[in-house]
C-alpha positions in Angstrom: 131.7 162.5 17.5 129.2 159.7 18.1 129.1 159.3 21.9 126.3 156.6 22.8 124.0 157.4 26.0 121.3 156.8 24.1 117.5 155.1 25.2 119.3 151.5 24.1 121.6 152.2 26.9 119.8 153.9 29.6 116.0 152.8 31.6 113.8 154.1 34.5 111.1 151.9 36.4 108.7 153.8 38.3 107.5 151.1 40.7 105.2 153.8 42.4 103.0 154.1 39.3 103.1 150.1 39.0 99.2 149.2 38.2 100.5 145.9 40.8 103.1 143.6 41.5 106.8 144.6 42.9 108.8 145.1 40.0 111.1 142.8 41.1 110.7 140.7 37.7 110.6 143.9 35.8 113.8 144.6 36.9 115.2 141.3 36.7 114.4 141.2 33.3 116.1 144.3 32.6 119.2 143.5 34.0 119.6 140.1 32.7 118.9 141.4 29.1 121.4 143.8 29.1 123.9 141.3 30.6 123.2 138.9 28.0 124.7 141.3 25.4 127.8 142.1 27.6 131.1 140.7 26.0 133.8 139.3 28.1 136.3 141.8 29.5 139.0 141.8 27.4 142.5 143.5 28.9 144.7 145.2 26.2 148.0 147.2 26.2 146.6 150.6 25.6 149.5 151.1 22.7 146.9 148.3 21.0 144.0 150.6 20.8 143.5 152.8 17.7 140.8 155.0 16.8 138.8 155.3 13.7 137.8 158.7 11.8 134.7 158.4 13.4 136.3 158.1 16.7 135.3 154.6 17.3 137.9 152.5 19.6 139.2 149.8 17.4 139.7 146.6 20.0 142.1 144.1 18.8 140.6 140.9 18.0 137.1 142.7 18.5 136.1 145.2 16.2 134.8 149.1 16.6 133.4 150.3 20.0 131.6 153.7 20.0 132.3 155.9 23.3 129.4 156.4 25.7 129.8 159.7 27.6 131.4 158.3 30.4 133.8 155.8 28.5 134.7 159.4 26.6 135.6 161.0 30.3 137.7 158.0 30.9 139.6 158.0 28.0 140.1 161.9 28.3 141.8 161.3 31.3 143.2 158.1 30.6 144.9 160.3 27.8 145.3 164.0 29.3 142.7 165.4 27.0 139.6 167.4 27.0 137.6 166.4 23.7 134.9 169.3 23.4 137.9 172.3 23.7 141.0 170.1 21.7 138.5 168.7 18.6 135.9 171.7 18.8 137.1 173.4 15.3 139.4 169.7 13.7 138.4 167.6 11.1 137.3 163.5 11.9 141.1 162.6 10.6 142.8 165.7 13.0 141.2 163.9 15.8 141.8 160.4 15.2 145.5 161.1 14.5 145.8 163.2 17.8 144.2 160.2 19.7 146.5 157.6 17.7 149.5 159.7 18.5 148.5 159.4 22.4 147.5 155.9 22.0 150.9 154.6 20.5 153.0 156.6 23.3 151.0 155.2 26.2 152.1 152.7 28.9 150.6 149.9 30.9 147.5 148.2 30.3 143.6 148.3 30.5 140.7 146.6 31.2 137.9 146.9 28.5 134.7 146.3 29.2 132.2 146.6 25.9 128.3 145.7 25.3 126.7 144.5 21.7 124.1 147.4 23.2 124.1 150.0 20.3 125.4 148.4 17.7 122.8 149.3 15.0 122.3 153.0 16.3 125.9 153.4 15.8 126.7 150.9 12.4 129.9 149.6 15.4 130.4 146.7 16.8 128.5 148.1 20.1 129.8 150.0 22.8 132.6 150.5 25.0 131.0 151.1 28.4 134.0 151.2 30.8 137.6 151.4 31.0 138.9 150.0 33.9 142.4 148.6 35.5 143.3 145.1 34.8 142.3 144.2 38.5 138.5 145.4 38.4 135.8 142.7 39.4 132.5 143.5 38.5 129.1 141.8 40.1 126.4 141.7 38.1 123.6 144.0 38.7 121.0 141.5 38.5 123.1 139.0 41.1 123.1 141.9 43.4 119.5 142.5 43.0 118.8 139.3 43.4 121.0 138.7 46.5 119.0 141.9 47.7 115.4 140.6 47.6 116.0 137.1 48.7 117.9 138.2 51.8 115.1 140.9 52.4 112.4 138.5 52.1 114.1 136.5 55.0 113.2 139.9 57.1 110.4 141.0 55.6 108.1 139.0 53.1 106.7 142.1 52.0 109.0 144.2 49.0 108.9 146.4 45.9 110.8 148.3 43.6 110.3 151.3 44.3 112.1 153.1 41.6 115.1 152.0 39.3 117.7 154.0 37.4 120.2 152.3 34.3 122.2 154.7 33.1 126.1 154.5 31.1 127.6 155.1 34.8 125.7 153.1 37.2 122.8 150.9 38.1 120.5 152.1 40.9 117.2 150.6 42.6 115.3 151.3 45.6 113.4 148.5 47.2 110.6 149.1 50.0 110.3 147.2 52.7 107.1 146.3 54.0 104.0 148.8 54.1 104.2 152.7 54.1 104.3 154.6 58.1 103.3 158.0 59.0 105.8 158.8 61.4 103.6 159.3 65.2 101.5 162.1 64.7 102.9 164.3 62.1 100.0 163.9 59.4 102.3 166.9 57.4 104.8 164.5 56.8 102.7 161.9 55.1 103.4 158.4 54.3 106.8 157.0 54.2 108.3 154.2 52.3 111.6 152.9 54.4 113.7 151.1 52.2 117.1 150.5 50.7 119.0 152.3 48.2 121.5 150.0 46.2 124.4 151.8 43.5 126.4 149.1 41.6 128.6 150.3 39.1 130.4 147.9 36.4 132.1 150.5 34.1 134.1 151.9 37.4 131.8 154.9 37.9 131.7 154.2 41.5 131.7 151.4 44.0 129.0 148.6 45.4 127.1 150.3 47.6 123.7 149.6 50.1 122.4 152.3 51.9 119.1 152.8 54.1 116.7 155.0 51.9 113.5 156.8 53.0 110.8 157.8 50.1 108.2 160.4 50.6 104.7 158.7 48.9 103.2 162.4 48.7 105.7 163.5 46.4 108.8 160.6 45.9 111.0 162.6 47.3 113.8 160.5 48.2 116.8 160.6 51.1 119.8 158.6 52.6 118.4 158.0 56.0 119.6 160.4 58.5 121.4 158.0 60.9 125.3 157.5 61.4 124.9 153.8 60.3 122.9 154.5 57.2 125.5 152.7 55.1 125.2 149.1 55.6 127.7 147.7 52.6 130.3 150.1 50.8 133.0 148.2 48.5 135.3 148.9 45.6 135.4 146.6 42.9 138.5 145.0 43.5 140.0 141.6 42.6 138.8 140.1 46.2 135.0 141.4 45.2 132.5 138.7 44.9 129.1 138.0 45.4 129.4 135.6 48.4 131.4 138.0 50.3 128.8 140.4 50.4 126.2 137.7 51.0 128.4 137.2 53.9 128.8 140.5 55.4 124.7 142.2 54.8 123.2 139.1 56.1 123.1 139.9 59.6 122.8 143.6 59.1 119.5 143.5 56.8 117.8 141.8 60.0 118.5 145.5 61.5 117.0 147.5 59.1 112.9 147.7 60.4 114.4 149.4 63.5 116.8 152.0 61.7 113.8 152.3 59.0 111.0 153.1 62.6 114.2 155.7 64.3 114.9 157.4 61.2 111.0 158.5 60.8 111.5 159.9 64.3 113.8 162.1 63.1 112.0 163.3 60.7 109.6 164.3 62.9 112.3 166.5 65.4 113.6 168.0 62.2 110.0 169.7 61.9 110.6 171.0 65.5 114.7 172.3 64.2 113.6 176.4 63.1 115.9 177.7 60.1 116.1 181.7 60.1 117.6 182.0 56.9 116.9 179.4 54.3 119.1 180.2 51.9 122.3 180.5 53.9 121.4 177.1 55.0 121.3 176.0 51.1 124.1 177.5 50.6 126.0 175.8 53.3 124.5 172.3 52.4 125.4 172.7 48.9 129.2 174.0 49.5 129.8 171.0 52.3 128.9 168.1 50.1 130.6 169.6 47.0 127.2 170.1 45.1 126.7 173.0 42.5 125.9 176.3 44.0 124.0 177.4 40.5 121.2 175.7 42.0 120.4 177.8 45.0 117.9 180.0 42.9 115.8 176.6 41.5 116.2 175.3 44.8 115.6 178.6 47.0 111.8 178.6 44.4 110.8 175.2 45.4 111.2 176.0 48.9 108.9 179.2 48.4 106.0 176.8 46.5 105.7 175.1 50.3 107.8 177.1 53.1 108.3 175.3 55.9 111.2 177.6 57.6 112.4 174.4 59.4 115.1 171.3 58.8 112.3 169.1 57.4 111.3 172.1 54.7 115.2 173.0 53.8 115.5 168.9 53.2 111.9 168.5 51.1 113.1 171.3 48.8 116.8 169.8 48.3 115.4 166.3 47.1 112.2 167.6 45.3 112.4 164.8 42.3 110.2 167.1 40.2 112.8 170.3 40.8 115.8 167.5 40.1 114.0 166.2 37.2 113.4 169.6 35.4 117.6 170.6 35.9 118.2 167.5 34.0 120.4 165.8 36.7 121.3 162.3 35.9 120.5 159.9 38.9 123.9 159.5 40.1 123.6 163.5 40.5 120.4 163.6 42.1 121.9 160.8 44.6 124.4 163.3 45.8 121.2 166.0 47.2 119.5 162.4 48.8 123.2 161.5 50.7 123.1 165.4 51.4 119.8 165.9 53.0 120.4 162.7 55.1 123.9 163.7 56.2 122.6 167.5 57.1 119.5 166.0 58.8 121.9 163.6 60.8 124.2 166.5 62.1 121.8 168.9 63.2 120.2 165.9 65.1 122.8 163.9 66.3 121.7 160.8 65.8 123.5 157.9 66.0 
């Protein structure tokens, strides 16, 4: 079955290993080329949709879409079926009837959103990214970057891009503000890059989002900061989203963030004072409050042992080590979930507000 989460449709940016500049235009760039080859939603009565015998959605009026893995989860839920245990042992004309047969006794109506991205790799039309209901808004990634880095310039002329993330599910960046701080004395810490953390989904994955970020320089580790107030923006993608409102509603809070970014490297430095008896009950616990997969206590449990540090701050380091998250083969959006995690379980073992 010829799902598309191919290189056309996914790109990092390392802004760390930048020879200069701050990525911004890199990104920019990015964005606003894959938006150029966006098609206009198009919202269809789902009895309209057929598949080909190469399980391409046929779009009225449109032409063939190939699935990307997350359209695929969609429609497998939009159509009560699990693909890989279903089609594991039927032929390309068993599976497109079985999806035809669900397709024609469907109700109600959908929102399609589909890219010219892939078209070659796939010899469709290009891709169906998201399937979404008829009310869904999207912003644009690159009208939310932008919004991002002119507002932050207004607080802080210094920026970068510290790291971005394209993937068939979400776009993700991280933007430093100003220059890197060791937090008072604690030379083991190293130099931190306060920043921002921004998720935007357009393919209904999950909603806007702008968070306060810390990165670790001495090894990119990366975490949600550990304050109650971490989350400045969080908004669905409904019919009253737009770019203006959230112009209206981060302005004021952005001209906050260079004293949440100077508190939150204070409590790193009490977490380094916050003893942990048994590391891997602590793992344990972590992983089972924030729903995360408990398969990775072992991994997790040997990067600990490559530096122990039997306190908060060492349980934390090992949880968002980006090399250990790499080498499991999360996607960002997974390795997101540990960053929210460490923050959260730093936050309630300090209480900070």
């Amino acid at each position: 079955m010829p799902i598309n989460n191919q290189s056309a449709l996914t790109t990092s940016i390392n802004g760390l290993a930048a020879p200069g500049g701050d990525g911004f235009h890199e990104l920019m760039r990015t964005l606003q080329a894959r938006e150029f080859m966006s098609n206009p939603d198009k919202t269809v009565a789902i009895k309209a949709l057929t598949a080909d015998t190469g399980l391409n959605i046929v779009v009225p009026d449109m032409g063939r879409f190939a699935l990307t893995d997350w359209s695929k989860s969609q429609l497998s839920t939009m159509l009560g079926l699990k693909f890989d245990k279903w089609f594991e042992n039927s032929s390309p004309d068993d599976q497109a009837y079985e999806l035809n047969r669900r397709f024609a006794r469907a109700e109600g109506e959908v929102k399609l959103r589909t890219s010219l991205l892939g078209a070659e790799e796939f010899a469709s039309d290009g891709t169906l990214q998201g399937i979404v209901s008829p009310s869904f808004s999207a912003v644009e990634d690159s009208r939310v970057a932008e919004l991002v880095i002119h507002s932050l310039s207004m607080v802080e002329p210094e920026i970068k891009i510290l790291r971005a993330d394209i993937t068939t599910r979400s776009t993700s960046f991280v933007v430093g503000i100003g220059r890197p701080f060791t937090p008072g004395d604690q030379r083991e810490i190293g130099s931190i890059f306060g920043g921002i953390h921004i998720q935007n989904s357009g393919v209904g994955f999950a909603s806007l989002a702008i968070t306060l970020h810390l990165t670790r320089l001495v090894c990119t580790n990366g975490m949600t900061v550990p304050l109650r107030n971490a989350e400045i923006l969080r908004r669905r993608h409904t019919s009253g989203l737009s770019i203006d409102r959230v112009r209206a509603e981060v302005g004021h809070k952005f001209r906050e963030i260079p004293g949440h970014l100077y508190q939150a490297g204070q409590i790193l430095q009490e977490a380094r004072q916050i003893y942990i008896s048994n590391v891997e009950d602590t793992i344990a616990h972590i992983l089972q409050k924030y729903h995360l997969p408990k398969k990775l206590i072992a991994p997790l449990l040997k990067t600990f042992g490559q530096t122990p540090e039997t306190t908060a701050f060492g349980v934390v380091q090992a949880m968002t080590d980006s090399q250990t998250l790499n080498s499991l083969g999360l996607r960002p959006e997974e390795k997101l979930q540990f960053e929210q995690a460490a923050g959260s379980y730093l936050q309630s073992l300090t209480h900070s507000s």
